[in-house]
PyMOL Python script that loads the backbone (N, CA, C, O; Angstrom):
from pymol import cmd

cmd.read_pdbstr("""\
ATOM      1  N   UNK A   1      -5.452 -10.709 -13.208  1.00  0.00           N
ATOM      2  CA  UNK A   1      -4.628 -11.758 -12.653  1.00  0.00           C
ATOM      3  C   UNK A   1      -4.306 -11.413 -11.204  1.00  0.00           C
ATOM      4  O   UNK A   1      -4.096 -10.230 -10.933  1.00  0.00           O
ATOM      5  N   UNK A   2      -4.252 -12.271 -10.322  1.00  0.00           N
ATOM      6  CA  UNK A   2      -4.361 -12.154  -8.792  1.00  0.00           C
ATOM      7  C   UNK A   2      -2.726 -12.093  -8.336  1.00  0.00           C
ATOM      8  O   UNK A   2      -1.836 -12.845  -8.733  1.00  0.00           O
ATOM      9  N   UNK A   3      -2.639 -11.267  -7.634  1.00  0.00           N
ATOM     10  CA  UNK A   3      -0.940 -11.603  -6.982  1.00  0.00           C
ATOM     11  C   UNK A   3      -0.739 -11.894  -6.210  1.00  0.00           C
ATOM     12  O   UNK A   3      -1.586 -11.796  -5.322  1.00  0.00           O
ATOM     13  N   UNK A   4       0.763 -12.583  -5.883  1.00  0.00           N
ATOM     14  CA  UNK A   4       0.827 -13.523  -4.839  1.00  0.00           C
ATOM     15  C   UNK A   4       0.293 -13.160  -3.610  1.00  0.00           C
ATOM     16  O   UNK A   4       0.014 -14.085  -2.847  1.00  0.00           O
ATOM     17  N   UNK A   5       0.054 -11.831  -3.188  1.00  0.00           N
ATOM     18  CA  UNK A   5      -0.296 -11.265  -1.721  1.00  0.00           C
ATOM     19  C   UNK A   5      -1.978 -11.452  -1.599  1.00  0.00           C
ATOM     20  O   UNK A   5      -2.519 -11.789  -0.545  1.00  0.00           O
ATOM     21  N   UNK A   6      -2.717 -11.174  -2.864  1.00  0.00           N
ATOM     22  CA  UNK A   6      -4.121 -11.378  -2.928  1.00  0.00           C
ATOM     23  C   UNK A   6      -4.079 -12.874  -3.059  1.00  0.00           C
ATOM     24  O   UNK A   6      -4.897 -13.158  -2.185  1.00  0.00           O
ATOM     25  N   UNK A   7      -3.622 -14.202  -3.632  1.00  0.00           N
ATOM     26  CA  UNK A   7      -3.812 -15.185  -3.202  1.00  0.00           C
ATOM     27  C   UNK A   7      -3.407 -15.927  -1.990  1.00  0.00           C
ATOM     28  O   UNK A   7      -3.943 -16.979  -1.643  1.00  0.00           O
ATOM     29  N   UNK A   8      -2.298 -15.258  -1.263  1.00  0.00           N
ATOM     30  CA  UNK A   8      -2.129 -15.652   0.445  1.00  0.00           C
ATOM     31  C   UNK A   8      -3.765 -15.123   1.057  1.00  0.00           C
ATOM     32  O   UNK A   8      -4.445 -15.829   1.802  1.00  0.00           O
ATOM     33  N   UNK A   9      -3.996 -14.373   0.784  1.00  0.00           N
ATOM     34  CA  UNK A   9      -4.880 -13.407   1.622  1.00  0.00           C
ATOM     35  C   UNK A   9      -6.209 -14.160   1.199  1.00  0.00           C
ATOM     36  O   UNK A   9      -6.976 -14.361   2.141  1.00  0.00           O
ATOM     37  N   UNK A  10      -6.620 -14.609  -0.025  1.00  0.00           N
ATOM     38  CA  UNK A  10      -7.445 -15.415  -0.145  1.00  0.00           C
ATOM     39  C   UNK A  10      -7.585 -17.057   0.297  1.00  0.00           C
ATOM     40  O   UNK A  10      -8.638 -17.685   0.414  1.00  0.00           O
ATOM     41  N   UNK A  11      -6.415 -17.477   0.475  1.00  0.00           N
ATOM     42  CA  UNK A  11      -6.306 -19.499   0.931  1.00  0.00           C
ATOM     43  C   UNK A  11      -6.407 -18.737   2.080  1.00  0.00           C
ATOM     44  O   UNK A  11      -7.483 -18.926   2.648  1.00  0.00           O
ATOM     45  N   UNK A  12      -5.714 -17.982   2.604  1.00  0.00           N
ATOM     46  CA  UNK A  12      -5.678 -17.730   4.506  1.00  0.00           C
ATOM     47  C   UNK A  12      -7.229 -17.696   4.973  1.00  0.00           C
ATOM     48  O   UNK A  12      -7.912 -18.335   5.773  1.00  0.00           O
ATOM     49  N   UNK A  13      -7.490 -16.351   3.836  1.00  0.00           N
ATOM     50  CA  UNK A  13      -9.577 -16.430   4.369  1.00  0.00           C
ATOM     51  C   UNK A  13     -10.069 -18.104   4.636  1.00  0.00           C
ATOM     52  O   UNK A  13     -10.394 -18.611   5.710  1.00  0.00           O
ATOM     53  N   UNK A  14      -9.998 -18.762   3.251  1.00  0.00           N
ATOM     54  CA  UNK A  14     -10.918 -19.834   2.904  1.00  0.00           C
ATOM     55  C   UNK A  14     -10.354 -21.016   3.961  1.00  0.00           C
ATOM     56  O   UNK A  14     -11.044 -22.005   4.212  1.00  0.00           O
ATOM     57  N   UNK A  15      -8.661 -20.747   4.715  1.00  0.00           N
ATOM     58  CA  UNK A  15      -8.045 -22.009   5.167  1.00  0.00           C
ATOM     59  C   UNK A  15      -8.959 -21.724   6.802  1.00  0.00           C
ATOM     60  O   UNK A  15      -9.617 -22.588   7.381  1.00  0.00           O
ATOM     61  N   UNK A  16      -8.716 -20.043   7.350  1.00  0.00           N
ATOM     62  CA  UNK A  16      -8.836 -19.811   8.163  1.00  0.00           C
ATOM     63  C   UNK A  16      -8.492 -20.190   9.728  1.00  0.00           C
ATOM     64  O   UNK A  16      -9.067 -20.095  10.812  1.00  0.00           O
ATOM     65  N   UNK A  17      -7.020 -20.752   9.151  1.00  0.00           N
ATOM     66  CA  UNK A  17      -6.261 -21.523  10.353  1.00  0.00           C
ATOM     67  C   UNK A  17      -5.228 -19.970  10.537  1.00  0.00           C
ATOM     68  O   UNK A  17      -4.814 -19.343   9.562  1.00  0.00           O
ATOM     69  N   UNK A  18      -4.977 -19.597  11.910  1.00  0.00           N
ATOM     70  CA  UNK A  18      -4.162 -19.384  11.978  1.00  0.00           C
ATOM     71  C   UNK A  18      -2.861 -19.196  13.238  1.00  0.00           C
ATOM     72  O   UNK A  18      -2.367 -18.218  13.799  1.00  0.00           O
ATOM     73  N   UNK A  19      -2.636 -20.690  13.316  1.00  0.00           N
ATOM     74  CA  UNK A  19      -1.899 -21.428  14.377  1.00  0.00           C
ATOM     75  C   UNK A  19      -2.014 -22.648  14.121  1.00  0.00           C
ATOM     76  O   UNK A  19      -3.083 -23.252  14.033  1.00  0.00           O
ATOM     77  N   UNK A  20      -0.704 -23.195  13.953  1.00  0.00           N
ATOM     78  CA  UNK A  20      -0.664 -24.735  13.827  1.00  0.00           C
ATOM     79  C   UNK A  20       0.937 -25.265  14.485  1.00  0.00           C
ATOM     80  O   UNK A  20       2.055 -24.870  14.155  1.00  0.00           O
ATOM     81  N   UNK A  21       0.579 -26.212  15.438  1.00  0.00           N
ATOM     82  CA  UNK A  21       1.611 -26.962  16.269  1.00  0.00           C
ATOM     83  C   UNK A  21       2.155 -28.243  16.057  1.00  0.00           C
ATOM     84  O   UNK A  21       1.275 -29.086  15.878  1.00  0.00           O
ATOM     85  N   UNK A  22       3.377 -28.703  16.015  1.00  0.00           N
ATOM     86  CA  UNK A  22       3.870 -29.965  15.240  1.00  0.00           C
ATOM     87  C   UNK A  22       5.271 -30.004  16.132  1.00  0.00           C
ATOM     88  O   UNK A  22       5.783 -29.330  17.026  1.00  0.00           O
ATOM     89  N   UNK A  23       5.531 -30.978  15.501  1.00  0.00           N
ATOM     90  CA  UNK A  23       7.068 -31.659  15.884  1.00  0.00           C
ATOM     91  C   UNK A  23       8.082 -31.392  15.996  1.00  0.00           C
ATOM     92  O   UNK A  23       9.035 -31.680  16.720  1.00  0.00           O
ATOM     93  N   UNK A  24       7.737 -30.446  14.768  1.00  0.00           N
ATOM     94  CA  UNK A  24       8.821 -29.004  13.981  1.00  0.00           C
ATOM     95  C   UNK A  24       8.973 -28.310  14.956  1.00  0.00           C
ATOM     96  O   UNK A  24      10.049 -28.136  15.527  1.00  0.00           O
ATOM     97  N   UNK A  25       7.404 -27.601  15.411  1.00  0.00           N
ATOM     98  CA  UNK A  25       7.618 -26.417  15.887  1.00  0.00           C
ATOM     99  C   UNK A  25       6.107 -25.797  16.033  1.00  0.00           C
ATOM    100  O   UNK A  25       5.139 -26.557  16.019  1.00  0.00           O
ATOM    101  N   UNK A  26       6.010 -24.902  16.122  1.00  0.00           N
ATOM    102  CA  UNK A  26       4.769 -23.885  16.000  1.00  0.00           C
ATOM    103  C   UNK A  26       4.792 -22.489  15.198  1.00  0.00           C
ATOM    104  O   UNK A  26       5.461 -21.458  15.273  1.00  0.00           O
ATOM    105  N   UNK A  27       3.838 -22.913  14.472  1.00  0.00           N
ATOM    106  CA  UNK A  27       3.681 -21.604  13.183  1.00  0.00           C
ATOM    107  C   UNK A  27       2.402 -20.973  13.426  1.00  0.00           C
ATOM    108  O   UNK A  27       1.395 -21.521  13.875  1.00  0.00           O
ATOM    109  N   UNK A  28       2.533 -19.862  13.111  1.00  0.00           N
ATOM    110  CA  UNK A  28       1.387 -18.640  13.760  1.00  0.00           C
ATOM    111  C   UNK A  28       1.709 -17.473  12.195  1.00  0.00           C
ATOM    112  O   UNK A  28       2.747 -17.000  11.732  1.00  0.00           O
ATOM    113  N   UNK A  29       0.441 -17.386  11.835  1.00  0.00           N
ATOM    114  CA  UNK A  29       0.296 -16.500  10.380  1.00  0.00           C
ATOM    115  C   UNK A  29      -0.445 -14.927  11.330  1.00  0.00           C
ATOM    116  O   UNK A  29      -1.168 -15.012  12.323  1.00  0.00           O
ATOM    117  N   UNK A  30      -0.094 -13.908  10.809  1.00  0.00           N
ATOM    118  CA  UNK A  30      -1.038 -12.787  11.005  1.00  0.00           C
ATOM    119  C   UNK A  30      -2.140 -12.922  10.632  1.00  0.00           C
ATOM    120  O   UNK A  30      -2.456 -13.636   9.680  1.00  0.00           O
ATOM    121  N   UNK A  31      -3.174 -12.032  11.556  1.00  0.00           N
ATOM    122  CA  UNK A  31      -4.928 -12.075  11.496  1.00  0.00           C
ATOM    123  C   UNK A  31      -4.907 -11.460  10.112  1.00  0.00           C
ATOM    124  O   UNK A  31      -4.096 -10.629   9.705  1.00  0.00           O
ATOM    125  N   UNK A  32      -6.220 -12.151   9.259  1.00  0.00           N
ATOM    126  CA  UNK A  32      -6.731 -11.326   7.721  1.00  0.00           C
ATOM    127  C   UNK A  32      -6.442 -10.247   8.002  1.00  0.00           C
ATOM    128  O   UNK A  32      -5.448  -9.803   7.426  1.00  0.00           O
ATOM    129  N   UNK A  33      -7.085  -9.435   8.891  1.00  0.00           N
ATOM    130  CA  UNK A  33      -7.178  -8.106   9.056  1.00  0.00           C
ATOM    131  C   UNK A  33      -5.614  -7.275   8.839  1.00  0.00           C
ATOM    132  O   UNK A  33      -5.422  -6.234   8.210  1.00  0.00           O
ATOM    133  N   UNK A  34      -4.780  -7.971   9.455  1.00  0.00           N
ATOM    134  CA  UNK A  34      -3.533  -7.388   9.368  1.00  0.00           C
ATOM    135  C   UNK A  34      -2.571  -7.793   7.700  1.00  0.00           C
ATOM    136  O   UNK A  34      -1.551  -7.287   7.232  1.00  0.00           O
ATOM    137  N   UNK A  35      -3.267  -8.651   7.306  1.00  0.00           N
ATOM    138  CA  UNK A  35      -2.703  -8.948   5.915  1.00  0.00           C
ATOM    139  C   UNK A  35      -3.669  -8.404   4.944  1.00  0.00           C
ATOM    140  O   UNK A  35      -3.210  -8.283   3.809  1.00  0.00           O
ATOM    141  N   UNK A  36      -5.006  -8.013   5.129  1.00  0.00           N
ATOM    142  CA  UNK A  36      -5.504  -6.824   4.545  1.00  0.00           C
ATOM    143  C   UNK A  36      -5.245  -5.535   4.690  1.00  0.00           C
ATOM    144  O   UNK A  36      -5.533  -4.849   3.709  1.00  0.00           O
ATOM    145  N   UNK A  37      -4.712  -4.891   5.767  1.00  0.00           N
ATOM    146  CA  UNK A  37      -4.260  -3.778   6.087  1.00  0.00           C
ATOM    147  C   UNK A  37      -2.885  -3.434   5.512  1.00  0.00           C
ATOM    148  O   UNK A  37      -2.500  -2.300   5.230  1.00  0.00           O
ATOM    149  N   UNK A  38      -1.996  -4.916   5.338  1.00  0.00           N
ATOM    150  CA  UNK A  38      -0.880  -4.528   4.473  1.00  0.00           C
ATOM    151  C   UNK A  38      -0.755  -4.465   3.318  1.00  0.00           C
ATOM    152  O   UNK A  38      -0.044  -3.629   2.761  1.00  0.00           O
ATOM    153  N   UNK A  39      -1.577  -5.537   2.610  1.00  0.00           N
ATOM    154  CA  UNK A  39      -1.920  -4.923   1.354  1.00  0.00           C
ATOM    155  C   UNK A  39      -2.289  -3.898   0.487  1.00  0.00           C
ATOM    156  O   UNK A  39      -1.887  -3.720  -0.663  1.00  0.00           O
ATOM    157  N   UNK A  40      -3.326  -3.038   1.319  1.00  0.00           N
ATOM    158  CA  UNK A  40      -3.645  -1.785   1.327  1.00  0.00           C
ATOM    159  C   UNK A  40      -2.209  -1.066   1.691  1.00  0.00           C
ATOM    160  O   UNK A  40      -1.871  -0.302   0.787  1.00  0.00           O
ATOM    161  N   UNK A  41      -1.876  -1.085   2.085  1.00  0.00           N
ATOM    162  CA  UNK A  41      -0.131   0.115   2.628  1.00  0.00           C
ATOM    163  C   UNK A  41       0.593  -0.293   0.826  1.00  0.00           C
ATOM    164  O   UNK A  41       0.722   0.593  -0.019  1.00  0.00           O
ATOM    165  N   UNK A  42       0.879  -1.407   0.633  1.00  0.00           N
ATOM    166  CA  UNK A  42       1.765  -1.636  -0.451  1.00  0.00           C
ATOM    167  C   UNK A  42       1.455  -0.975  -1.714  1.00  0.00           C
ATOM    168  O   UNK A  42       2.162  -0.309  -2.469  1.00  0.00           O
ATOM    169  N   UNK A  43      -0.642  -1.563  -1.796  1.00  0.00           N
ATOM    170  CA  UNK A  43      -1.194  -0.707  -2.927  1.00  0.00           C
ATOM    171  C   UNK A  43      -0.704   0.677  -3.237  1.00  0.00           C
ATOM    172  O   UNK A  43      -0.248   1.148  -4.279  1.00  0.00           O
ATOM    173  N   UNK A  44      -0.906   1.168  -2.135  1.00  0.00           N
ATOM    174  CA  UNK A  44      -1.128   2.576  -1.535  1.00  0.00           C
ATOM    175  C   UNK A  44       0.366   3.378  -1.970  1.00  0.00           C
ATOM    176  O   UNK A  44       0.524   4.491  -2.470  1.00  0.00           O
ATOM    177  N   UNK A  45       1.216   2.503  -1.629  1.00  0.00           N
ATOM    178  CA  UNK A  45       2.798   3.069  -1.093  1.00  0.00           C
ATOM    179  C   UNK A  45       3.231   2.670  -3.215  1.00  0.00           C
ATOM    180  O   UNK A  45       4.189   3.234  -3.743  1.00  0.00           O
ATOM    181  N   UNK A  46       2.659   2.049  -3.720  1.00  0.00           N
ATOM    182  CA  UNK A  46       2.736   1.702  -4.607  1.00  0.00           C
ATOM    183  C   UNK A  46       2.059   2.983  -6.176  1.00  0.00           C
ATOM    184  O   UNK A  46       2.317   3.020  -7.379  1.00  0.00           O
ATOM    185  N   UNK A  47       1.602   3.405  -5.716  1.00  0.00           N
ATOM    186  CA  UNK A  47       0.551   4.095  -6.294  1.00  0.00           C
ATOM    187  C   UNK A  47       0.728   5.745  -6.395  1.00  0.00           C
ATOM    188  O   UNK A  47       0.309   6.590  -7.186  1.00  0.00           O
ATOM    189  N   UNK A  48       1.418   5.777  -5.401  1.00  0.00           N
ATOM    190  CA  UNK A  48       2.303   7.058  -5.247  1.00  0.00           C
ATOM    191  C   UNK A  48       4.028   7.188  -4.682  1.00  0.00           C
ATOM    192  O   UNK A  48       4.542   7.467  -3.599  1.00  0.00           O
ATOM    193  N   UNK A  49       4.523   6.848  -5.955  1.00  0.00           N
ATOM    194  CA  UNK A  49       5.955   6.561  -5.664  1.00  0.00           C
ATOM    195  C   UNK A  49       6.803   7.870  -5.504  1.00  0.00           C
ATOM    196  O   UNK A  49       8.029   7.810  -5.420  1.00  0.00           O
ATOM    197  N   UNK A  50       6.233   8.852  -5.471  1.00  0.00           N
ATOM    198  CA  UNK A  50       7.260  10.334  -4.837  1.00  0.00           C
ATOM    199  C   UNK A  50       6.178  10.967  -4.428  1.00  0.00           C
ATOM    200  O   UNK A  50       5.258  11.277  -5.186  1.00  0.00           O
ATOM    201  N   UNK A  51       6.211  11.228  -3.089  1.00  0.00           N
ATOM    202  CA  UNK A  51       5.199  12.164  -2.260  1.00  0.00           C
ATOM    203  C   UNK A  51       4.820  13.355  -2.656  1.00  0.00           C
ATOM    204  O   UNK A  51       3.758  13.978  -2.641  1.00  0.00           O
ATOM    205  N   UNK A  52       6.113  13.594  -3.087  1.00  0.00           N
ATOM    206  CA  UNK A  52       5.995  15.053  -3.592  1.00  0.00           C
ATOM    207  C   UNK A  52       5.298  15.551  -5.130  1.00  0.00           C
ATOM    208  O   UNK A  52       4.977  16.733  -5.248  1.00  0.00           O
ATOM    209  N   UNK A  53       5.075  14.537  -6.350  1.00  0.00           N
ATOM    210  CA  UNK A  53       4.411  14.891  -7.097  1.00  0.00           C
ATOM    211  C   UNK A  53       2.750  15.212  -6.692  1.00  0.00           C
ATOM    212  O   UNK A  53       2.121  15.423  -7.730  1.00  0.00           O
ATOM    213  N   UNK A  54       1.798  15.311  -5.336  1.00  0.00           N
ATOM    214  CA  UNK A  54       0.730  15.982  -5.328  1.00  0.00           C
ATOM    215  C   UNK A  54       0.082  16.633  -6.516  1.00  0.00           C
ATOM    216  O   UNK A  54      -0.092  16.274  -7.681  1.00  0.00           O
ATOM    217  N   UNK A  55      -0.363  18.236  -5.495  1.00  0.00           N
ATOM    218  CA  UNK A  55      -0.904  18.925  -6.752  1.00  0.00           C
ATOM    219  C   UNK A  55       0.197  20.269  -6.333  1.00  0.00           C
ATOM    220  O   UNK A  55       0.240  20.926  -5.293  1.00  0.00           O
ATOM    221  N   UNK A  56       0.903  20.351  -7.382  1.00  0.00           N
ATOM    222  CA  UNK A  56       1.930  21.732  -7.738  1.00  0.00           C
ATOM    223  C   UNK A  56       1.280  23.017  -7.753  1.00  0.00           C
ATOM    224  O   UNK A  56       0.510  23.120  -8.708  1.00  0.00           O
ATOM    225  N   UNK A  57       1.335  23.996  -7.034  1.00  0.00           N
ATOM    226  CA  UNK A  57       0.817  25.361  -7.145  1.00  0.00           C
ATOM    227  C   UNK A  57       2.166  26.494  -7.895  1.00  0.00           C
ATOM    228  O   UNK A  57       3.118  27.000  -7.302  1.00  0.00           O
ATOM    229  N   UNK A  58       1.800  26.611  -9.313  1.00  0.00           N
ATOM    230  CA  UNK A  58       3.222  27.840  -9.781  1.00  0.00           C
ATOM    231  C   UNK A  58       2.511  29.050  -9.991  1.00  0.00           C
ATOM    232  O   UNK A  58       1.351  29.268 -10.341  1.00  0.00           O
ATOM    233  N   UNK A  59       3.660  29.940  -9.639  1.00  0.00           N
ATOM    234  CA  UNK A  59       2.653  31.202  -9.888  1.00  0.00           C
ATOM    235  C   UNK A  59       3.357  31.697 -11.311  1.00  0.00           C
ATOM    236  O   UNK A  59       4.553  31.632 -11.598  1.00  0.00           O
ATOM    237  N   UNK A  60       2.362  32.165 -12.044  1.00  0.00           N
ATOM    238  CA  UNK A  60       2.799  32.792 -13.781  1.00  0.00           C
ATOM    239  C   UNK A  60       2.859  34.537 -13.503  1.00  0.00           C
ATOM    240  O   UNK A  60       2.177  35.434 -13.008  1.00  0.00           O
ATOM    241  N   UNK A  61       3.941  34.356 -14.068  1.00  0.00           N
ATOM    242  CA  UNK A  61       4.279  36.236 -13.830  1.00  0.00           C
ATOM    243  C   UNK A  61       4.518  36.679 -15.702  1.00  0.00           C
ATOM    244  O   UNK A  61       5.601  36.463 -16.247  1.00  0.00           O
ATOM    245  N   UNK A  62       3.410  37.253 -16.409  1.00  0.00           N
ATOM    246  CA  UNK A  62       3.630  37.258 -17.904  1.00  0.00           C
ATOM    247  C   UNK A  62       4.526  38.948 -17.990  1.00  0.00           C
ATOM    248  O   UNK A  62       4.501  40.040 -17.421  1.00  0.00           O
ATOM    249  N   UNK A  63       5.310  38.190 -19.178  1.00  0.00           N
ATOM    250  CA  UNK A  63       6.537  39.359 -19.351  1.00  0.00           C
ATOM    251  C   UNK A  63       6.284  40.629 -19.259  1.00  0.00           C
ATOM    252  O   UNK A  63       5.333  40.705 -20.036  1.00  0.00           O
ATOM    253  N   UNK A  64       6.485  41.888 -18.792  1.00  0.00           N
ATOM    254  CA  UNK A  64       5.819  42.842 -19.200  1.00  0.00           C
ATOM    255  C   UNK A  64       4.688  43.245 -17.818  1.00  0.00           C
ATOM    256  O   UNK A  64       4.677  44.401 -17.393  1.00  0.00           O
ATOM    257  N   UNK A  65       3.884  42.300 -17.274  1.00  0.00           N
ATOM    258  CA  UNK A  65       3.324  42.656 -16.546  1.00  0.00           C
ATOM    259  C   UNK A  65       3.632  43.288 -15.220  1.00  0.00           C
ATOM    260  O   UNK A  65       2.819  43.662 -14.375  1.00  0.00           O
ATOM    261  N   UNK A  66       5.120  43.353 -15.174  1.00  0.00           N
ATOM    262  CA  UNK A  66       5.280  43.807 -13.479  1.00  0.00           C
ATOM    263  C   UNK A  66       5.446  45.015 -14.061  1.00  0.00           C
ATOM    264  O   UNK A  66       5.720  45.243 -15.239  1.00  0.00           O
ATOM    265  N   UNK A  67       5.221  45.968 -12.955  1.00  0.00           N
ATOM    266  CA  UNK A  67       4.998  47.150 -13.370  1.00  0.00           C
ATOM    267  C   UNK A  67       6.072  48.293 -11.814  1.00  0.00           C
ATOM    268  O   UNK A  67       6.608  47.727 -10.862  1.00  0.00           O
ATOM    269  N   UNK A  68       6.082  49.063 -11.916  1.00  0.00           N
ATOM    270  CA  UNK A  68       6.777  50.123 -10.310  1.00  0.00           C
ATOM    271  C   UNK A  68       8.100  50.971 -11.040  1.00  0.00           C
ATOM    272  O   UNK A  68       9.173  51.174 -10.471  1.00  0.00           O
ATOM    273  N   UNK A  69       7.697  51.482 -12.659  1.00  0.00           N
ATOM    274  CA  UNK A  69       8.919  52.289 -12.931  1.00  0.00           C
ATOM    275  C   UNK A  69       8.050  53.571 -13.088  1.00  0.00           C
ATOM    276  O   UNK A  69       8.583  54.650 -13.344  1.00  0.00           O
TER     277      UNK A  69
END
""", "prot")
cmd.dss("prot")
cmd.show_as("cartoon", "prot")
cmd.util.cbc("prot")
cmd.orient("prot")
């Protein structure tokens, strides 16, 4: 199922307007490129929600093994 950010990003491709002037006013959408680039950040920022779970390095010290008596 597509989400709302992949279906902006898809009508925007297929509309490929981006600037339109009226009575209202003037509306100006960001280039694909920049609404593909944010999508990617959200995925991204999404996908790893604490920086810090990476990869953990522990060091194992087994009972008994330290030795200097």
């Amino acid at each position: 199922m597509a989400t709302p950010i992949e279906t902006a990003i898809e009508s925007n491709a297929i509309d490929g307007i981006a600037e339109v002037q009226g009575e209202a006013g003037r509306v100006r959408q960001y280039s694909l490129k920049d609404q593909i680039e944010a999508d990617k950040y959200t995925r991204a920022a999404k996908a790893v929600p604490n920086a810090n779970r990476g990869i953990r390095f522990t060091r194992l010290v087994p009972p008994g093994a330290v030795g200097g008596e």
